[in-house]
N, C-alpha and C positions, 0 to 999 in steps of 0.2 A: 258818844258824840265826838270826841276828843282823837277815840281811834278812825272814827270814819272819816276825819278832817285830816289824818295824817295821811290814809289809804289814797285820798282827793288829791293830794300834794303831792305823792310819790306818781300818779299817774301822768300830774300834767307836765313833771320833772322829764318822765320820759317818753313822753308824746312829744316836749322838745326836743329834746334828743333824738327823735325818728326823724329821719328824711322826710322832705316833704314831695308829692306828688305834686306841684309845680315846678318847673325847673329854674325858672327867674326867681322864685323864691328862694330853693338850696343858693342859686350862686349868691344873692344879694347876702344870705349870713355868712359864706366866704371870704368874702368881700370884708364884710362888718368885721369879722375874727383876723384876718391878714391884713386889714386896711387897703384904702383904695391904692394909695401909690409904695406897695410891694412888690417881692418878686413875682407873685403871685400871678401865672397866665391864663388866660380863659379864652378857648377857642369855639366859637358858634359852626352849626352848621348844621345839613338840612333847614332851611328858617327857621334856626333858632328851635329846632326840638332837639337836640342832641350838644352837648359841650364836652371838654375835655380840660381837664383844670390838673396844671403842675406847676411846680416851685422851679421857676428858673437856674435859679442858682443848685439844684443838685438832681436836677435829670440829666440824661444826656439825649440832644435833641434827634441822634442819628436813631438811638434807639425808639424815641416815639414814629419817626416818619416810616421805620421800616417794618414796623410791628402793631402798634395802634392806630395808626391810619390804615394802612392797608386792610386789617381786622377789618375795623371800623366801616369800610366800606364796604367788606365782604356780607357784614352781617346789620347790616344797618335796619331792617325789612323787620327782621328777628327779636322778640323781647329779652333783657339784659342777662336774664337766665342762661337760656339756649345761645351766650357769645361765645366762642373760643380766640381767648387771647394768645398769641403763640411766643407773651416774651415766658420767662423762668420761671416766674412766680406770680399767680394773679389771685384773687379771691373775689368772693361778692358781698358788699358791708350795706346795712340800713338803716347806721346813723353816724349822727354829724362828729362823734366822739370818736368812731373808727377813721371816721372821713381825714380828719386832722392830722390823726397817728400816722395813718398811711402816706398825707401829703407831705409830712416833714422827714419818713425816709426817703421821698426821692419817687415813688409811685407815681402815676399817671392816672389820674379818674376819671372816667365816664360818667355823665349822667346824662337820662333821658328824662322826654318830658310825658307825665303820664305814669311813670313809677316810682314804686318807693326805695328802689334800691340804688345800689349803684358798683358799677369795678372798678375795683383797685388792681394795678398791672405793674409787676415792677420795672421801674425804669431809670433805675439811680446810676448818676457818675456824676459828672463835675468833674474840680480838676484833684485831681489825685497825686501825692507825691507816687515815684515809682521803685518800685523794690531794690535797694541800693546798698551799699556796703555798711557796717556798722563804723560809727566814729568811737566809739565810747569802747567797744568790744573788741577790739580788733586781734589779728590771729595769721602768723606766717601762712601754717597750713591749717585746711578746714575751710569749710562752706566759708563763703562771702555775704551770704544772703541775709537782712534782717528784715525785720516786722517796719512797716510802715503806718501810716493812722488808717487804713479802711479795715473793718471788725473781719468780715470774707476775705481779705485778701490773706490775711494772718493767720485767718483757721486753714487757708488753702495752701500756705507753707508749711502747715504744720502737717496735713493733710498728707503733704506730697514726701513727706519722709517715713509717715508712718501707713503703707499701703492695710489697714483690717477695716472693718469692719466695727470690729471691736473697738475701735479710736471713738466715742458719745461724744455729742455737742449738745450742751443742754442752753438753751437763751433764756433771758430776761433782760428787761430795762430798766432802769434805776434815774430817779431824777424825776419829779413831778413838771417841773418847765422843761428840762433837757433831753427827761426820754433817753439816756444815753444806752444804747444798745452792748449789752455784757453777755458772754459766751465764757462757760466752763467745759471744760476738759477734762477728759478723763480717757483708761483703756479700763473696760470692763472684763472683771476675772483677774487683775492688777491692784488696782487702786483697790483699798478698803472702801467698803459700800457705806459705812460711817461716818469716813471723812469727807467724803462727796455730798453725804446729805448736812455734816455740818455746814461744809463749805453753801452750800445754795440756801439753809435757814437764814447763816447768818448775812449773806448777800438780801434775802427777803427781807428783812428787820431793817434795813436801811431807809431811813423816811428823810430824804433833804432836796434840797429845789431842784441842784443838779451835779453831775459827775462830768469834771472834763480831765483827769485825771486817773490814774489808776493808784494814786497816792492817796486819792479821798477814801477808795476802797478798803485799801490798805492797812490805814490808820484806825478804820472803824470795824473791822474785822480781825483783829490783833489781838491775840489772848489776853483778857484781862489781867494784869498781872500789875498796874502801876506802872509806873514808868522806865522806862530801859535806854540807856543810849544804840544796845544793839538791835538791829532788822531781824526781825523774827519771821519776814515774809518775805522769800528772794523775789527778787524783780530781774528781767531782761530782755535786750532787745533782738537776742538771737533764736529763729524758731529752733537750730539743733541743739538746742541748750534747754528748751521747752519740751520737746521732742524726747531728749535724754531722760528727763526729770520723770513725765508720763509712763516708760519703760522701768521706771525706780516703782512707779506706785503711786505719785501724786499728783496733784490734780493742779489744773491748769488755767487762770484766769485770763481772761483777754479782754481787753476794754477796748470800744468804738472812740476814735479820735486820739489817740495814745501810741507809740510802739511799743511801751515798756509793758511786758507782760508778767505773772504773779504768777506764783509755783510754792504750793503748801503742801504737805508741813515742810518747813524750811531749819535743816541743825547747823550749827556753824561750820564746820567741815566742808558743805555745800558753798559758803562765804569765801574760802580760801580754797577752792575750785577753779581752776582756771580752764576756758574751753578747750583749749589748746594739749590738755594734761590726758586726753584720750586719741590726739590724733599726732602726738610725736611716740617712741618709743618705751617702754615702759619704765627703761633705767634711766632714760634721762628725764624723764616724767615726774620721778621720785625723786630724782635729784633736785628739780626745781621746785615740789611741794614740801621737802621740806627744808629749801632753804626760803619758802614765801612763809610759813609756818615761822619762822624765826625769825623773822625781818618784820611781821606784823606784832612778832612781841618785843621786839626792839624797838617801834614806831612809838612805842608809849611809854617804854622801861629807860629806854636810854637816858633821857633828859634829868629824869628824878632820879635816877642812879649817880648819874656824873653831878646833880647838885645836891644827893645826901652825903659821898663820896669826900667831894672838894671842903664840903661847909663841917661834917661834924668826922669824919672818919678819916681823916689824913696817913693815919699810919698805913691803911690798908695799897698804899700808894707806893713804887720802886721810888726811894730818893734821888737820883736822875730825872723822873718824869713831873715829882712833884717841885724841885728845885726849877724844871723849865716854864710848870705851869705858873708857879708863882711870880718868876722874873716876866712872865707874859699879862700877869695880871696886876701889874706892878703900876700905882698911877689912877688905875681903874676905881671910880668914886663910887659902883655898888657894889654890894654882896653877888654873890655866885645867882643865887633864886633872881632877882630880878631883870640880871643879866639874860638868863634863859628866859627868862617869861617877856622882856621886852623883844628879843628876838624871834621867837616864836609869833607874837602880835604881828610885829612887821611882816612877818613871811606869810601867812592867813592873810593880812592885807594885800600882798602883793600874788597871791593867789586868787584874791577872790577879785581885783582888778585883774588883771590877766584874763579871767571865764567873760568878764562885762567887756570886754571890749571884741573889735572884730579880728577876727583870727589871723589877718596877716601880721597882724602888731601885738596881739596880746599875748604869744611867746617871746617875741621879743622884750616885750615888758618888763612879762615875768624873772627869766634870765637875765639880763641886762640892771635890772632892778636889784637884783639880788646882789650880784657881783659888787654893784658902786654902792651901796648900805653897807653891806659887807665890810668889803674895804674901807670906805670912809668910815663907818665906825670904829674900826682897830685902828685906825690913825689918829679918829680925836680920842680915843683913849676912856671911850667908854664902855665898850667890851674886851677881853680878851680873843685871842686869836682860836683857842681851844674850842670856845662858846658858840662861836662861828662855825665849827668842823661839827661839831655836835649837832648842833640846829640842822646846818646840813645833810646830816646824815642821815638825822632823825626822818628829816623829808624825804630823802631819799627811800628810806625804808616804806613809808607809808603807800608812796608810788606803785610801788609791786604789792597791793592787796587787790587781789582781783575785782571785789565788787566794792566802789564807792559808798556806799551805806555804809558798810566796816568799816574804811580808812575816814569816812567821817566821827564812827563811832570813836575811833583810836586818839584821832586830835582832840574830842572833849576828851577823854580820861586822861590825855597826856598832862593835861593843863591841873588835874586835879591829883595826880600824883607828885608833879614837880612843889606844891603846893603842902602835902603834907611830906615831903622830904625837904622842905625848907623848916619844915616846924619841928618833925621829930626823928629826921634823918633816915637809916636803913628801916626805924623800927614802923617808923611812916610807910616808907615806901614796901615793905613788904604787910603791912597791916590793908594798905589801898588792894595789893593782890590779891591775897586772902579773900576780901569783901568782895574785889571783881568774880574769884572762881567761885564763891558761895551765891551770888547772885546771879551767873549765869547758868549757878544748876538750880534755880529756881526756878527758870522760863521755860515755855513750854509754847511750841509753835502746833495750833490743833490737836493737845493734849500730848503730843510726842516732845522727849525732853533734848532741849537746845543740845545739851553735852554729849545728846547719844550718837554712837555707838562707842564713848569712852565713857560716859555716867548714863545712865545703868550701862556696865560692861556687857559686851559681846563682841567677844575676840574673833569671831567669823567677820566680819565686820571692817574689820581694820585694816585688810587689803587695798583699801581704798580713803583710808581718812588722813595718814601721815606719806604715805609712798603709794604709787599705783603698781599691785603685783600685774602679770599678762594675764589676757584679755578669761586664757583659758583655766585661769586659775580664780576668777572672779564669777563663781558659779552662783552663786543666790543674791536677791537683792536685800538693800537694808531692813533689816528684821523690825526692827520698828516701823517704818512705811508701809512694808509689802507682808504681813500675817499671813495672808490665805492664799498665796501666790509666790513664794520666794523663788522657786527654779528659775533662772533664765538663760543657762547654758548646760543641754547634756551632757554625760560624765564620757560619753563616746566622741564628745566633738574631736578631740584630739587624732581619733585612731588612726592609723595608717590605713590606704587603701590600695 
């Protein structure tokens, strides 16, 4: 009894959910579901047998008049089967649940009266930002081009760099209210066929209301491992830099409504990549990876250096420099450690004003801000002059980490090594390293380890992680990404002809 009462229940579930063979009836649960004063259009005609129902806000209206009307009256005679809609994309749905999905990408729907079916036609636009230079990425020489927020305009950049075949786009959408439309990436015979199917299980597993970010992804798809201040999953807003990564072996997320794109597995090597590091020459290419390699470990080392240094190891100091820093800090009512940490505060403050404000001002802010703290603080004689140059620098260094996720990772640790080198001086501050290199070979970005290709060693590898050797000496990809596919340059490319 009990099963036949559920069988009953399941039927009348989706007898509602079928279209109904009225057509004043489909619209009025339109209606009912988008409310009456939405975007929501509804066009009558022949008396009222025939309507055409789209979401204002994200059709574009040239595309319904020049493709769905025109159809529409070619085949009006015809049942909704035998239509040919001639925009891109069209299909035929027979319930209210498809009906929905379709009208909130932007689709155009038909229905007649007298069937159960109905077309969906696509006809999406609205207003669209337009494919413009990157702010955040930027690059003397090399493409100009970045991702914008439509999900096709992105793959279609990506597209236009990598002319095969072998480029898969696989979709899904994510978001039970939001529906947000997600596109993975891959080149097949490249990419490990493992990590593509990680990548889409654990995109599948995702149950939350909605994604209007690619940082929701992000975060929820992060190899379990506890907590890390480092990105274990590169983001960016450059398709040749998405492009590049797909040619390595990995695979490709793209999120609807977003530019910032995901590229896994992600090691840190990739993090102190700068785009630019493949389209200048290959000795000065090296020359500036590794001095961003050294400038991102001075971003953190500095500060706790200079205050285990000043506070417990004075000898280690030329007596000239320790004689000027002390007459410089002469007067000065804290310790060394506070002195750095209250300057550091202010500068994080006056940074993160700077981002909140509008860009004609919030450089000058920033600058301008720093200068008169600065100054005015070594005049009232609550920092030294030293502390100041440090702080400085320290900033400065972090500036040149190419991807933001790192140079934010670097400011937490800086603040927690100054911290234990206020407590136990060198033996702190190299205890805090230690613990950073042990923990970073713990992580693992889609099973592949963060340190690789220097933990686990593979010295083929290295051509590319501290210096960029030329193009033609960089024959195989990274061996941990790319297993079943490493060639990407024959050994004849060189030959004379």
């Amino acid at each position: 009894m009990l099963r036949n009462r559920s069988t009953e229940r399941k039927k009348t579930n989706a007898e509602e959910n079928n279209l109904n063979v009225h057509l004043l009836e489909n619209v009025e649960r339109l209606k009912e579901y988008f409310g009456e004063e939405s975007d929501l259009s509804i066009r009558f005609m022949n008396d009222k047998k025939l309507a055409i129902v789209y979401l204002d806000s994200l059709t574009n209206k040239d595309s319904i008049e020049e493709h769905v009307l025109e159809d529409l009256f070619k085949n009006m005679s015809k049942p909704l089967e035998e239509w040919h809609i001639t925009t891109k994309q069209s299909a035929c749905i027979d319930t209210f649940e498809k009906l929905f999905e379709f009208l909130v990408q932007g689709y155009t729907i038909v229905l007649k009266e007298g069937e159960r079916i109905a077309i969906a036609a696509n006809t999406a636009g609205g207003e669209r930002r337009t494919v413009s230079e990157s702010n955040v990425e930027s690059v003397v020489r090399g493409p100009r081009e970045s991702f914008n927020e439509s999900l096709m305009t992105n793959i279609g950049l990506v597209r236009k760099r990598i002319h095969s075949g072998k480029l898969k786009v696989a979709k899904l959408s994510l978001g039970k209210v939001t529906k947000t439309p997600i596109a993975i990436l891959y080149i097949e015979g490249v990419a490990k066929e493992e990590i593509y199917k990680e990548v889409k299980s654990r995109l599948e597993k995702i149950d939350i209301d909605g994604i209007l970010d690619s940082l929701y992804i992000e975060e929820m798809i992060e190899d379990p491992r506890g907590y890390t201040p480092f990105p274990t999953i590169f983001n960016s807003e450059r398709p040749d830099r998405i492009a590049a990564g797909l040619l390595e072996g990995r695979v490709g997320i793209l999120v609807d409504g977003t530019p910032a794109a995901l590229l896994v597995p992600s090691t840190i090597g990739l993090f102190l990549t700068s785009n630019e590091d493949y389209y200048q020459r290959y000795d000065f290419s090296s020359f500036l990876k590794l001095l961003r390699s050294f400038t991102f470990l001075l971003s953190f080392v500095l500060p706790g250096f200079y205050v285990a240094v000043l506070t417990y190891h004075q000898e280690m100091i030329p007596t000239p420099l320790l004689i000027a820093l002390t007459g410089q800090r002469e007067g000065v009512p804290y310790g060394v450690a506070v002195e750095i940490l209250l300057m550091e505060l202010t500068f994080e403050i006056l940074r993160e004003a700077s981002l909140r404000l509008p860009k004609t001002i919030g450089a000058a802010v920033s600058i301008v801000g720093g200068l008169v703290l600065g100054q005015a603080a070594v005049d009232a004689g609550l920092v030294g002059q030293a502390t100041v140059i440090v702080v400085s620098l320290t900033a400065i260094c972090s500036f040149t980490t190419p991807s933001y996720n790192l140079s934010i990772a670097s400011r937490l640790i800086r603040f927690s090594l100054i911290i234990l080198s206020a407590v136990l001086g060198a033996f702190g501050l190299i205890f805090g390293l230690i613990f950073i290199f042990v923990h970073l070979n713990t992580l693992r970005s889609f099973s592949v380890p963060y340190l690789s290709p220097l933990v686990p060693v593979h010295k083929e590898n290295w051509r590319d992680v501290f210096v960029r050797t030329p193009w033609w000496n960089m024959k195989k990809r990274p061996t941990e990404i790319a297993k079943e596919n490493q060639t990407r340059l024959q050994d004849n490319s060189r030959d004379s002809t």
